[in-house]
N, C-alpha and C positions, 0 to 999 in steps of 0.2 A: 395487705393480703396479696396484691399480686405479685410483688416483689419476693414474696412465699412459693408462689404457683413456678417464676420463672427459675429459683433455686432449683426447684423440684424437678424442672424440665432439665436442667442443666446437668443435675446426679444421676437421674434417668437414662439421660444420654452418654454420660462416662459410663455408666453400669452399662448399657447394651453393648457398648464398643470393647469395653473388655469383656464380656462375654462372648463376643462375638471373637473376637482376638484370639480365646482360650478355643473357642471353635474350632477355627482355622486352625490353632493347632494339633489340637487330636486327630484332625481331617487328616492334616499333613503325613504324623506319626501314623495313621494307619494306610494311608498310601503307600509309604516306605516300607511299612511292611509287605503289604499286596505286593508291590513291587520287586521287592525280594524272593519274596516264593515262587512269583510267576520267571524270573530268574534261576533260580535253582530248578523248576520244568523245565527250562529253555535247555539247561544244562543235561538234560537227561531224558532229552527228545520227548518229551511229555505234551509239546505245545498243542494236541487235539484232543488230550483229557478234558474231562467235563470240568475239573476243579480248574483246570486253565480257563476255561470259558469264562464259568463265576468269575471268576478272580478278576478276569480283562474285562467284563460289563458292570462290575463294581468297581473298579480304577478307574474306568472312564464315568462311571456316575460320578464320583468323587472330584474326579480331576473336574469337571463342570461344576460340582459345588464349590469347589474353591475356586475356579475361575470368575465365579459370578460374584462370589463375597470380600475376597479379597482385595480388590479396587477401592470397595467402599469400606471397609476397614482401612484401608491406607489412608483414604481422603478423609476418615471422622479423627484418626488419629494425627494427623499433619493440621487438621483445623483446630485440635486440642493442645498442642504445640505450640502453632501462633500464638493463639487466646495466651499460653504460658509465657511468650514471648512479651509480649504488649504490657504485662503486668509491672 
């Protein structure tokens, strides 16, 4: 049975990490988005509208959620790598 438990941990752990993965990348894609609109303001001296505001205090939430996850996606999928390496 534990040899059960430690499978379980092990599938567990690939499913967060691609989850996690798929995350980060929607994070991404809608950063680029944000980023582009707040660009097209920039373009047409808008940068003290309010939708430029949003825009710059949900990019920078953003860019901090992906600063903080992205390490640790790198480091579960570089240890899941090894493991494929060792095999």
């Amino acid at each position: 049975m534990e040899e059960r438990d430690h499978i379980d941990k092990a599938l567990a752990f690939i499913e967060q990490t691609q989850k996690l993965g798929d995350q980060l990348k929607k994070a991404e894609e809608q950063q680029k988005f944000m980023l582009g609109r707040m660009i097209d303001l920039k373009v047409t001296n808008q940068t003290d509208s309010k939708e430029y505001a949003e825009l710059s205090a949900r990019s920078k939430g953003l860019q901090d959620m992906i600063d903080k996850w992205r390490p640790i996606y790198l480091e579960r999928t570089e240890l899941l790598k090894e493991i494929k390496r060792k095999k």
